[in-house]
PyMOL Python script that loads the backbone (N, CA, C, O; Angstrom):
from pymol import cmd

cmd.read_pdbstr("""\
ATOM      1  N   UNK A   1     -12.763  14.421  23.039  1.00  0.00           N
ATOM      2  CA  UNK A   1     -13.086  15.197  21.868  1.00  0.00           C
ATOM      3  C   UNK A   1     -12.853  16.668  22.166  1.00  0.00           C
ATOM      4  O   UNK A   1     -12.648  17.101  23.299  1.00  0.00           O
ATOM      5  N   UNK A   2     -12.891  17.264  21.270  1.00  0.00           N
ATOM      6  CA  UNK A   2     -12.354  18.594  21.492  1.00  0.00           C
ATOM      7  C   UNK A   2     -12.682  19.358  20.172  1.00  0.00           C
ATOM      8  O   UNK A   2     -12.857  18.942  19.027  1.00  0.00           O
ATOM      9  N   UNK A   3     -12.714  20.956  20.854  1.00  0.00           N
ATOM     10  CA  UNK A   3     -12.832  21.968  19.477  1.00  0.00           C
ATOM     11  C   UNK A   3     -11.730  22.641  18.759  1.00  0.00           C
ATOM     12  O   UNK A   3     -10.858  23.265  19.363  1.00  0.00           O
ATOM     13  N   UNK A   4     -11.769  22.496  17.248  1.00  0.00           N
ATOM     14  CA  UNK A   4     -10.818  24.110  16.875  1.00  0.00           C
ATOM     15  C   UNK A   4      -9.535  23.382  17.412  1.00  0.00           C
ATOM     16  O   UNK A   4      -9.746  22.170  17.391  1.00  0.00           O
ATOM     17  N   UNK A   5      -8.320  23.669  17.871  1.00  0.00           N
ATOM     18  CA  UNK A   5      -7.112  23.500  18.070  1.00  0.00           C
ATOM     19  C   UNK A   5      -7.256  22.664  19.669  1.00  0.00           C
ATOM     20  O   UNK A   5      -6.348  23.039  20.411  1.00  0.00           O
ATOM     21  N   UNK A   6      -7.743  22.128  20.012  1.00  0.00           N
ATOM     22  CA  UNK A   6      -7.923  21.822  21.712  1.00  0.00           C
ATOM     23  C   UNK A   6      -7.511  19.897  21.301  1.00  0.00           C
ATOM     24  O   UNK A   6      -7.888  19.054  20.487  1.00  0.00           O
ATOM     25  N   UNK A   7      -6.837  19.962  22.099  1.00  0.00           N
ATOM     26  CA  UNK A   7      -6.465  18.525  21.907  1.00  0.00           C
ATOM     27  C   UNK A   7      -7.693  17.584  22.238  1.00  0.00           C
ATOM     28  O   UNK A   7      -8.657  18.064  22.834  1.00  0.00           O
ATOM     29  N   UNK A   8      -7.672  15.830  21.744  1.00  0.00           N
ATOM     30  CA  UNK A   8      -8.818  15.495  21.974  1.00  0.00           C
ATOM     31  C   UNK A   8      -8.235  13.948  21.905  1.00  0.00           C
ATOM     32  O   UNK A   8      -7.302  13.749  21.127  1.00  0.00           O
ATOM     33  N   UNK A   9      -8.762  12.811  22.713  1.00  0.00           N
ATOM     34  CA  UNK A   9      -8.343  11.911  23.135  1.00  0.00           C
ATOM     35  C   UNK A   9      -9.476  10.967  23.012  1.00  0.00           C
ATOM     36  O   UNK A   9     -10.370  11.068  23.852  1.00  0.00           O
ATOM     37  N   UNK A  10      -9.608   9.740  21.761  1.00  0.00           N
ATOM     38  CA  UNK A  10     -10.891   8.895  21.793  1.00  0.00           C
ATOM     39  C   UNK A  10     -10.028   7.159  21.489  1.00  0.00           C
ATOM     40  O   UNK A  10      -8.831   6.883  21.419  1.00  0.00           O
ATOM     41  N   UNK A  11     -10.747   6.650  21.420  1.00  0.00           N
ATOM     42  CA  UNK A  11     -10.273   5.294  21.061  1.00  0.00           C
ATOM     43  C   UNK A  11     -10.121   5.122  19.845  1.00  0.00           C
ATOM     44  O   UNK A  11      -9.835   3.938  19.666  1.00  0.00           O
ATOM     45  N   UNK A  12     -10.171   5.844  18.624  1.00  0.00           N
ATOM     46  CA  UNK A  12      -9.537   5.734  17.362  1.00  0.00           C
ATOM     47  C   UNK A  12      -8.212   5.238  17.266  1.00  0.00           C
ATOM     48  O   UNK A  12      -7.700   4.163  16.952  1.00  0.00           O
ATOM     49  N   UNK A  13      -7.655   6.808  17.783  1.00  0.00           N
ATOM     50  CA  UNK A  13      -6.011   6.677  17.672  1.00  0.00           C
ATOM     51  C   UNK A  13      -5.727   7.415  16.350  1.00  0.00           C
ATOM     52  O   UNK A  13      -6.586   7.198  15.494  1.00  0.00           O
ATOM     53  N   UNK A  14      -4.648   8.299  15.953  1.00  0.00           N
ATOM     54  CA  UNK A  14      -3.957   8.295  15.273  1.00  0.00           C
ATOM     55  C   UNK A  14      -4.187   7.610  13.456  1.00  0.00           C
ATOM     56  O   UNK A  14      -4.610   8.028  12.378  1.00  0.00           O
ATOM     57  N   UNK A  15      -3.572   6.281  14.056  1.00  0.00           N
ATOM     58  CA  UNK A  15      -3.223   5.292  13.109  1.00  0.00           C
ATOM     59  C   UNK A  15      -4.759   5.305  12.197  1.00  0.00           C
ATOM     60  O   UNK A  15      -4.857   5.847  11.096  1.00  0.00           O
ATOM     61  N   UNK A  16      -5.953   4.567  12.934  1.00  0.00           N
ATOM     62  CA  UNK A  16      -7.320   4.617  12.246  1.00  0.00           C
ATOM     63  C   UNK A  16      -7.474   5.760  11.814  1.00  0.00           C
ATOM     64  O   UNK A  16      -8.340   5.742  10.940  1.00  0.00           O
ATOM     65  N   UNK A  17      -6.984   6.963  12.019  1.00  0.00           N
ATOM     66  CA  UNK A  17      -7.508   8.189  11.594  1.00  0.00           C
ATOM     67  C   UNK A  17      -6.923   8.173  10.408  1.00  0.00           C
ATOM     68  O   UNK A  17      -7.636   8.118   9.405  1.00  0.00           O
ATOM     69  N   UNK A  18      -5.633   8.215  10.306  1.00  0.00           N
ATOM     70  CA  UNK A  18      -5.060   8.166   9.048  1.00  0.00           C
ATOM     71  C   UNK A  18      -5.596   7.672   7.953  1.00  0.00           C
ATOM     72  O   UNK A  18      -5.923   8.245   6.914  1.00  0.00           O
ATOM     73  N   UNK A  19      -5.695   6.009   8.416  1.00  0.00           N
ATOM     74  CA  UNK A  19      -6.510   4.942   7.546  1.00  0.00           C
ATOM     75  C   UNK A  19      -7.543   5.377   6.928  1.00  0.00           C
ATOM     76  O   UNK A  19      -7.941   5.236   5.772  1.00  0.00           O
ATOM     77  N   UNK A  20      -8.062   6.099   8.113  1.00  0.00           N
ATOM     78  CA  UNK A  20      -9.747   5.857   6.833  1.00  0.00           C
ATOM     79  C   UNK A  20      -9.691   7.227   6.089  1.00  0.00           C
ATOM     80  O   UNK A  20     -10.444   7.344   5.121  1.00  0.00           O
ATOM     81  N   UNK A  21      -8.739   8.475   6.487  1.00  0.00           N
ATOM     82  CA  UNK A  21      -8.824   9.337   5.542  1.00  0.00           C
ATOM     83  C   UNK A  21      -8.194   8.933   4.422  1.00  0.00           C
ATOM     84  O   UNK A  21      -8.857   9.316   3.458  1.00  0.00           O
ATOM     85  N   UNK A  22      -7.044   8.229   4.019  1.00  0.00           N
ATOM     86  CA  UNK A  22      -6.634   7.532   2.775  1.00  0.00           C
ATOM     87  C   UNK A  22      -7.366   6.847   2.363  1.00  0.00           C
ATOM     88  O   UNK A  22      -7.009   6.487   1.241  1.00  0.00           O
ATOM     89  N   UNK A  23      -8.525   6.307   2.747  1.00  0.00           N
ATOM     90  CA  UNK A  23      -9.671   5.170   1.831  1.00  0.00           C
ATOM     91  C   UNK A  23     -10.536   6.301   1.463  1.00  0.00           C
ATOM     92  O   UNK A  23     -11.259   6.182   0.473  1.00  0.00           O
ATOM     93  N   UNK A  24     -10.539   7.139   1.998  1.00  0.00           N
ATOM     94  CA  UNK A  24     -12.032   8.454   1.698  1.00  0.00           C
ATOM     95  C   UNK A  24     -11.251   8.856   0.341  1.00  0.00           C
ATOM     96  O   UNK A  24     -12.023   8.773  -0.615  1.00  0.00           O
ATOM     97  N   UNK A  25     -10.210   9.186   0.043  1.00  0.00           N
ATOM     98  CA  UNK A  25      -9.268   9.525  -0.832  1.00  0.00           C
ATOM     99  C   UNK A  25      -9.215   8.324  -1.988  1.00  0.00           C
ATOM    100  O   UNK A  25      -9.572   8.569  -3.140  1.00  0.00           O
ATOM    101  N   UNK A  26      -8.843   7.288  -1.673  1.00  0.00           N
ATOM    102  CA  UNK A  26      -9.327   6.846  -3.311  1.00  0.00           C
ATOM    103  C   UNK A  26     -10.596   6.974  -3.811  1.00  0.00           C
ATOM    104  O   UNK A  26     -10.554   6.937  -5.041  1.00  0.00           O
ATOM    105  N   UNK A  27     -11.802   7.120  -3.349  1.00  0.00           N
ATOM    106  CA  UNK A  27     -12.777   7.740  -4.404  1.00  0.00           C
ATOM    107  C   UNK A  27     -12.837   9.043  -5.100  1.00  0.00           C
ATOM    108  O   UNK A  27     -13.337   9.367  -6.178  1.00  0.00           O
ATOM    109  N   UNK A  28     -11.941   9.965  -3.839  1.00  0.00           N
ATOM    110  CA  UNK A  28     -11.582  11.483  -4.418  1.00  0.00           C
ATOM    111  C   UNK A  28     -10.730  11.342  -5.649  1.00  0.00           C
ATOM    112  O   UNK A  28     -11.029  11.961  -6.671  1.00  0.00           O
ATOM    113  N   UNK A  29      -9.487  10.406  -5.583  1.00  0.00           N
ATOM    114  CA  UNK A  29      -8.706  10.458  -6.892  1.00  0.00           C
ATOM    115  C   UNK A  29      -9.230   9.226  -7.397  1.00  0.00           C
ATOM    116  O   UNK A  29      -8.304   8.662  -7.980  1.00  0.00           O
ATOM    117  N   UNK A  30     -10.221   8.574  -7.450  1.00  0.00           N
ATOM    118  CA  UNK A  30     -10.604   7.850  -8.493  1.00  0.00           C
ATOM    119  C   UNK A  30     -10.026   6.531  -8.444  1.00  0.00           C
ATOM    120  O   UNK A  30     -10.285   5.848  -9.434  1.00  0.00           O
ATOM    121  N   UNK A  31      -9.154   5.868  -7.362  1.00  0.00           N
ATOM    122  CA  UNK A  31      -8.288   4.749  -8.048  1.00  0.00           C
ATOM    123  C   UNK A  31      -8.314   3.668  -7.057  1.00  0.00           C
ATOM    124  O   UNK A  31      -9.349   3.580  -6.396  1.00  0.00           O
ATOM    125  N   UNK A  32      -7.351   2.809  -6.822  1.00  0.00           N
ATOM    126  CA  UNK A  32      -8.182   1.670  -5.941  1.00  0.00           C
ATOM    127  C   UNK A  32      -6.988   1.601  -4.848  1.00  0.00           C
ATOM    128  O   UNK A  32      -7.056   0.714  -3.998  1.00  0.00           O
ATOM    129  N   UNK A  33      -5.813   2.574  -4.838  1.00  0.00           N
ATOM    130  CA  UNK A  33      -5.210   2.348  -3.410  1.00  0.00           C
ATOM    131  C   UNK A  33      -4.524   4.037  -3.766  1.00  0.00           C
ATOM    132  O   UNK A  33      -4.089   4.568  -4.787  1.00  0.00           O
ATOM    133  N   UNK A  34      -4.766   4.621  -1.907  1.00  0.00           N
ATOM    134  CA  UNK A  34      -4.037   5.424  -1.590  1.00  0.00           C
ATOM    135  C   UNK A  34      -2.882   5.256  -0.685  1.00  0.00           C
ATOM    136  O   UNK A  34      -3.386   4.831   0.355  1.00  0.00           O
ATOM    137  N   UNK A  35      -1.753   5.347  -0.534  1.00  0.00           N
ATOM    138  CA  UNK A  35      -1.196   4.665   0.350  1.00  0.00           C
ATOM    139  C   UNK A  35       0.107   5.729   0.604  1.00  0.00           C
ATOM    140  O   UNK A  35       0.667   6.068  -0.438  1.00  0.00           O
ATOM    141  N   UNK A  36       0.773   6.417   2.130  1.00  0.00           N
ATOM    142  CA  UNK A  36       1.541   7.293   2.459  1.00  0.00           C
ATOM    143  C   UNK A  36       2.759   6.743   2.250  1.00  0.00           C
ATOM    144  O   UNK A  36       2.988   5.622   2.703  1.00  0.00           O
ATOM    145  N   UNK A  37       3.460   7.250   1.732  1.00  0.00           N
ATOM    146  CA  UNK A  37       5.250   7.475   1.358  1.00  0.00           C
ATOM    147  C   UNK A  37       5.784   6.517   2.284  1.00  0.00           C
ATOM    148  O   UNK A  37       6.419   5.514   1.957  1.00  0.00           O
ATOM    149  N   UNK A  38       5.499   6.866   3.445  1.00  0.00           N
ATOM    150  CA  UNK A  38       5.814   6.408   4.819  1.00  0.00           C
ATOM    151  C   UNK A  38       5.867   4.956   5.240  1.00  0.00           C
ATOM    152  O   UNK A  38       6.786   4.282   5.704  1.00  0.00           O
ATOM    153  N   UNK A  39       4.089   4.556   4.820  1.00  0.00           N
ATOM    154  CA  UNK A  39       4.027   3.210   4.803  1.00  0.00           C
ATOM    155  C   UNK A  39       5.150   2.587   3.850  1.00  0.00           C
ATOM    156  O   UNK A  39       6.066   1.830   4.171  1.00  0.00           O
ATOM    157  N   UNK A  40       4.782   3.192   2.387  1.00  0.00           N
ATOM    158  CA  UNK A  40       5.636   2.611   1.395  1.00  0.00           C
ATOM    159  C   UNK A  40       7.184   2.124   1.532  1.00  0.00           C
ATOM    160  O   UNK A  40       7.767   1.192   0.977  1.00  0.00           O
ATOM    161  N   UNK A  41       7.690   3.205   2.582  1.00  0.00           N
ATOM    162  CA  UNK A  41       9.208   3.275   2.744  1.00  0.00           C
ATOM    163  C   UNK A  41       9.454   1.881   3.554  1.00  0.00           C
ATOM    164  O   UNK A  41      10.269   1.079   3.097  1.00  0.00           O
ATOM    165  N   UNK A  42       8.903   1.659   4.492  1.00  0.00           N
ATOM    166  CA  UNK A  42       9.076   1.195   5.717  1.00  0.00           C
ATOM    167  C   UNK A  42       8.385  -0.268   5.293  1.00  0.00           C
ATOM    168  O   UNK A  42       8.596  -1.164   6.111  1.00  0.00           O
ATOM    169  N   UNK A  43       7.436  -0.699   3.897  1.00  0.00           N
ATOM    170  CA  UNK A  43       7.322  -1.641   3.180  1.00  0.00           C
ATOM    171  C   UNK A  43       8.402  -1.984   2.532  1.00  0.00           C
ATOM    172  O   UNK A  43       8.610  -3.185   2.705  1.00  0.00           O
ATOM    173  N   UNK A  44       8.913  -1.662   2.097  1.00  0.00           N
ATOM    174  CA  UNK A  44      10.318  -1.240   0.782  1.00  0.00           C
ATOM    175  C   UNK A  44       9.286  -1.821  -0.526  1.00  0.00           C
ATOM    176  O   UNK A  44       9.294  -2.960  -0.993  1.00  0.00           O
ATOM    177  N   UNK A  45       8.515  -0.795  -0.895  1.00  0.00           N
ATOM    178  CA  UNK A  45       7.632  -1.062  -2.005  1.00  0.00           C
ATOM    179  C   UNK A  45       8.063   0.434  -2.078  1.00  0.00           C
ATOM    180  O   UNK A  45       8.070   1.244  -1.151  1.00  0.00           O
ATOM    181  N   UNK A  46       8.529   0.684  -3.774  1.00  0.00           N
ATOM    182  CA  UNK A  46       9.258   1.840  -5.078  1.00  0.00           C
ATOM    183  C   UNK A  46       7.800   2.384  -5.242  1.00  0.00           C
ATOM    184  O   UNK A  46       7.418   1.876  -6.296  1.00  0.00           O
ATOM    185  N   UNK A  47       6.713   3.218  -4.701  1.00  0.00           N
ATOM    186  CA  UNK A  47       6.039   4.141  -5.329  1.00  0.00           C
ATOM    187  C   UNK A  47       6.677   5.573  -5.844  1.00  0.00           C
ATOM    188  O   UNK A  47       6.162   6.658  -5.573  1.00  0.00           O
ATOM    189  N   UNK A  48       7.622   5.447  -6.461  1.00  0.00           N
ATOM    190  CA  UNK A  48       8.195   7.018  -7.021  1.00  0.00           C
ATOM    191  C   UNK A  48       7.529   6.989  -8.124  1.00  0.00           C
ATOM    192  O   UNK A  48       7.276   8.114  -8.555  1.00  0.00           O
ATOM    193  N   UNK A  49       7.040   5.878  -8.926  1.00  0.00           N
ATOM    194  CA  UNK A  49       6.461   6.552  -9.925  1.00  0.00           C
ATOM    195  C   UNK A  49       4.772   6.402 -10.141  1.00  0.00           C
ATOM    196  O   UNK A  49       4.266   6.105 -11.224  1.00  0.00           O
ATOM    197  N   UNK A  50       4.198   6.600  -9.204  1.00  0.00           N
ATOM    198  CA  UNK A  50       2.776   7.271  -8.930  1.00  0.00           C
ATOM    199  C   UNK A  50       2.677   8.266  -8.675  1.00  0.00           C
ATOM    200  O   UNK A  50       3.750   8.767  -8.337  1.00  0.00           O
ATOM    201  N   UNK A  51       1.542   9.154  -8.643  1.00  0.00           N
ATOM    202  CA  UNK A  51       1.358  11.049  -8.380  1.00  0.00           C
ATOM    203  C   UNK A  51       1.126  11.337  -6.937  1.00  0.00           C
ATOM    204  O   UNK A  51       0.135  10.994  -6.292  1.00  0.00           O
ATOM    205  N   UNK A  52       2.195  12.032  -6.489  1.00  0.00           N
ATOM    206  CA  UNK A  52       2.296  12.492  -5.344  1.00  0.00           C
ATOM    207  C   UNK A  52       1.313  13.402  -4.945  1.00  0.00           C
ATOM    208  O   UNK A  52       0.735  14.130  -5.751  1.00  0.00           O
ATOM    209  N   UNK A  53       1.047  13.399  -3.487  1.00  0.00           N
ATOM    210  CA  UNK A  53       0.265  14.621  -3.061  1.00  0.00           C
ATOM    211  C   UNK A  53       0.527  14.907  -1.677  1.00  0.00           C
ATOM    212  O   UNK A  53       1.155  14.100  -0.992  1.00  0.00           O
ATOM    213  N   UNK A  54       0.076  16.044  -1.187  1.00  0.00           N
ATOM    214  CA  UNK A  54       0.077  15.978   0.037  1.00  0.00           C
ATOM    215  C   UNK A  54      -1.041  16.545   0.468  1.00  0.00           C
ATOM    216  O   UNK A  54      -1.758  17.454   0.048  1.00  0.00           O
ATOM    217  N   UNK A  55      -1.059  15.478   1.850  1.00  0.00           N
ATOM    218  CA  UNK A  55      -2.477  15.624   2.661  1.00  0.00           C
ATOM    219  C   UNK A  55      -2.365  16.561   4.110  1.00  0.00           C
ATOM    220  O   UNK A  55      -1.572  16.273   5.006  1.00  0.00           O
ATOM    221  N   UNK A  56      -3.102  17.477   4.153  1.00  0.00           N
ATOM    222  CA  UNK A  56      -3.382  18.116   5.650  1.00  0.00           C
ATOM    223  C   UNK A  56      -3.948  17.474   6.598  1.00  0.00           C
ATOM    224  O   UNK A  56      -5.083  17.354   6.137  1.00  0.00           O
ATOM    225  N   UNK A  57      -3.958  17.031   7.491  1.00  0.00           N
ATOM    226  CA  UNK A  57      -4.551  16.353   8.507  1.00  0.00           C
ATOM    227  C   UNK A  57      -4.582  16.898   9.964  1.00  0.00           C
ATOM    228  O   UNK A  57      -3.628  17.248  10.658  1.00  0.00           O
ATOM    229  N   UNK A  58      -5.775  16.885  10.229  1.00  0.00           N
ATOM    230  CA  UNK A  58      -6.011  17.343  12.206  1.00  0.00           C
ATOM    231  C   UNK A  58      -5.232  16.784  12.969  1.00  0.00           C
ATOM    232  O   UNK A  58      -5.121  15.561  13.053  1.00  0.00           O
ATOM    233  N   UNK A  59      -4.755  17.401  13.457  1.00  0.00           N
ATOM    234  CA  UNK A  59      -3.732  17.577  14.605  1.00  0.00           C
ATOM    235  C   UNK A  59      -2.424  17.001  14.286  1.00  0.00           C
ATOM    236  O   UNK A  59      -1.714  16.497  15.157  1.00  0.00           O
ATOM    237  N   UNK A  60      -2.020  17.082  12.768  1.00  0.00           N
ATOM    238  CA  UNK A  60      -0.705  16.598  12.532  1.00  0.00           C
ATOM    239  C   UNK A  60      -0.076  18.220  12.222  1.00  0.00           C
ATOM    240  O   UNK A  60      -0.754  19.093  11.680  1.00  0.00           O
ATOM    241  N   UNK A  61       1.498  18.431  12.734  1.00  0.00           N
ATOM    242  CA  UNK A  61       1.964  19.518  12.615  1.00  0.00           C
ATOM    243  C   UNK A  61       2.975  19.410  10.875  1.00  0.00           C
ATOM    244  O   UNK A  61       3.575  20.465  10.670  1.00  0.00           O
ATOM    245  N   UNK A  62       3.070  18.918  10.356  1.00  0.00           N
ATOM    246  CA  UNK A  62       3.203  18.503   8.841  1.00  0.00           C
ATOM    247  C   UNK A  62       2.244  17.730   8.055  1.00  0.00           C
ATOM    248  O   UNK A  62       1.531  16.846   8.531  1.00  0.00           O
ATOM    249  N   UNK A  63       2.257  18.169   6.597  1.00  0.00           N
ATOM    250  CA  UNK A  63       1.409  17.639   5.724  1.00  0.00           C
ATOM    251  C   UNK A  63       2.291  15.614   5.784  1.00  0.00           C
ATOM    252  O   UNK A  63       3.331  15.144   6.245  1.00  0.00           O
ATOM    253  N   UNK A  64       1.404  15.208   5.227  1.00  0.00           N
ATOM    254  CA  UNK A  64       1.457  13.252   4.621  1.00  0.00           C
ATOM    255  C   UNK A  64       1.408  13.360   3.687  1.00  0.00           C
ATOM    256  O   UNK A  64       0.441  13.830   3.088  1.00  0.00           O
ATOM    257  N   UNK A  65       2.765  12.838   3.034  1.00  0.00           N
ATOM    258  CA  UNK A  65       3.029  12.304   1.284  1.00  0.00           C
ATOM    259  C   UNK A  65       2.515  11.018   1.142  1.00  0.00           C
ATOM    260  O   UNK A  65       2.704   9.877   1.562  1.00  0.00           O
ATOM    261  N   UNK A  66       1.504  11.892   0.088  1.00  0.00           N
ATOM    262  CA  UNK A  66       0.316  10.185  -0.315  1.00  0.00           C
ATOM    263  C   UNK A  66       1.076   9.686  -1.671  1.00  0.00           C
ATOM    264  O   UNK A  66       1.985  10.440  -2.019  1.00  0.00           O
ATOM    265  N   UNK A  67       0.871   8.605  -2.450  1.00  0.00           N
ATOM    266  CA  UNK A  67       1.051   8.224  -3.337  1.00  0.00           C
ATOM    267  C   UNK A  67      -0.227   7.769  -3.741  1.00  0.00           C
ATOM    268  O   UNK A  67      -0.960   7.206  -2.928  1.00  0.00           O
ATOM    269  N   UNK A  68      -0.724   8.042  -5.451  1.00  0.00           N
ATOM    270  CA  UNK A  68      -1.688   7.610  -5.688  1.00  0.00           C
ATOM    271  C   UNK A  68      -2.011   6.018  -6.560  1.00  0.00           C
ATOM    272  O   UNK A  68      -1.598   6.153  -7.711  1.00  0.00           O
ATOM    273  N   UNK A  69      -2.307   5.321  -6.454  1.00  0.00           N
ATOM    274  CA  UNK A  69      -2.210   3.740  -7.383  1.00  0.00           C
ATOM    275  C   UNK A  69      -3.725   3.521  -7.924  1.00  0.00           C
ATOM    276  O   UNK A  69      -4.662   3.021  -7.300  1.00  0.00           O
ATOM    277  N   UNK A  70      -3.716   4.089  -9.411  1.00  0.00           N
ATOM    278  CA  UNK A  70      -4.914   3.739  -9.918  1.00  0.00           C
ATOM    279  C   UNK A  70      -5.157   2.050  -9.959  1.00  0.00           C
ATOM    280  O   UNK A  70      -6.286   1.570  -9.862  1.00  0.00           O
ATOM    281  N   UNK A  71      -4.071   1.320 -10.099  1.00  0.00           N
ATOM    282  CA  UNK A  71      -4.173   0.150 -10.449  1.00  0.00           C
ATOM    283  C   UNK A  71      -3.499  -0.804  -9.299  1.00  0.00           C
ATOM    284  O   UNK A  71      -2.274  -0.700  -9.225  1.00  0.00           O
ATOM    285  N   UNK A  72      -4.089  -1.670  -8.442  1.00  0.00           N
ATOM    286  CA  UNK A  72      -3.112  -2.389  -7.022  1.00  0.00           C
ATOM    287  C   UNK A  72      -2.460  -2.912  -8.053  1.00  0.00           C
ATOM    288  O   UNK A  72      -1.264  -2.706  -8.258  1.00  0.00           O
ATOM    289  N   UNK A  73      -3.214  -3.637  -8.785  1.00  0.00           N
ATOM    290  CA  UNK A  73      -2.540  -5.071  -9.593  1.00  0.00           C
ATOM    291  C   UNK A  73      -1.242  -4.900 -10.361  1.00  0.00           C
ATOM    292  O   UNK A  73      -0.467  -5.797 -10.693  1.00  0.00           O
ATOM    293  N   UNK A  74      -1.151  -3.777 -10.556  1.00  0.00           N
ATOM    294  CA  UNK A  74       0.259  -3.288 -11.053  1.00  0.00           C
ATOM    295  C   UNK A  74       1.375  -3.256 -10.096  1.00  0.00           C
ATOM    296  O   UNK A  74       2.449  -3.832 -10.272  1.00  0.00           O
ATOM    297  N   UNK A  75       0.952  -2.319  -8.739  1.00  0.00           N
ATOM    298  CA  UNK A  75       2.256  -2.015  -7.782  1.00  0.00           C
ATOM    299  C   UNK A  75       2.521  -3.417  -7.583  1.00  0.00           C
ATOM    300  O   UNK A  75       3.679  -3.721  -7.869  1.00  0.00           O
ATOM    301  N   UNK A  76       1.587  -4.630  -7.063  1.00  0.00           N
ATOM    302  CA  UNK A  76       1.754  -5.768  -6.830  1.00  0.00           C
ATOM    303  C   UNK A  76       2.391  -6.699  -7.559  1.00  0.00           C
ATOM    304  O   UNK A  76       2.960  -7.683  -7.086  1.00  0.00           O
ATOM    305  N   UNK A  77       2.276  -6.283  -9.245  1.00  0.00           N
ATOM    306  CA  UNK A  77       3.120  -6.846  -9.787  1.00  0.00           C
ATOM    307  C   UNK A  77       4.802  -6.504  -9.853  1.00  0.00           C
ATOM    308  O   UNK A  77       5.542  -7.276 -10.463  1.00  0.00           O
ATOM    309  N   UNK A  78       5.191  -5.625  -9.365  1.00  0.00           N
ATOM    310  CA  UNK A  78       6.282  -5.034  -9.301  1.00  0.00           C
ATOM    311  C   UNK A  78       6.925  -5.095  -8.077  1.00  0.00           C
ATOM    312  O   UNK A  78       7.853  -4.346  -7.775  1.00  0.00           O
ATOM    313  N   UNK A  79       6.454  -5.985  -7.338  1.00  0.00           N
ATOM    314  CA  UNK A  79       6.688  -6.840  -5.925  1.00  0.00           C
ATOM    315  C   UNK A  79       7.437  -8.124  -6.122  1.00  0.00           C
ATOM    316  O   UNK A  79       8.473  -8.389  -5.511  1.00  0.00           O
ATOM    317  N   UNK A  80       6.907  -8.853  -6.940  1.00  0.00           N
ATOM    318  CA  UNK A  80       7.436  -9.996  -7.268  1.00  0.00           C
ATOM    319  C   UNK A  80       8.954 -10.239  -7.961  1.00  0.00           C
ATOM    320  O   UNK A  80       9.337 -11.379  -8.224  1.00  0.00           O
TER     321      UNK A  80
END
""", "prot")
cmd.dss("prot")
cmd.show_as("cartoon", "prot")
cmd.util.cbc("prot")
cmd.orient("prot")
């Protein structure tokens, strides 16, 4: 753990960190999935037309393009 800019090393990781700040985030925007560009791409699931945002995050040196999904049951339908 660490202060302010000091690097810091726990058994989270990264990845969980991410995670649970995108779940803290759908109650902020109200909707039932937040989910990063990133994941999406590398899913090959089309979120271009949900509301973009971008997130600041500790110890990342660029912001994370979130996509917002008020509705799963929709993106999911557009899977099939």
């Amino acid at each position: 753990m660490g202060y302010a800019e000091a690097a810091y090393l726990t058994a989270v990781g990264d990845t969980v960190h991410v995670a649970a700040r995108l779940e803290e985030l759908t109650k902020t925007y109200a909707s039932e999935l937040v989910i990063s560009e990133a994941v999406a791409a590398r899913a090959g699931v089309d979120v271009s037309g949900y509301p973009r945002d971008e997130l600041t995050l500790r110890n990342r040196s660029a912001p994370l393009a979130i996509r917002v999904v008020a509705d799963a049951r929709a993106l999911a339908a557009n899977l099939s």
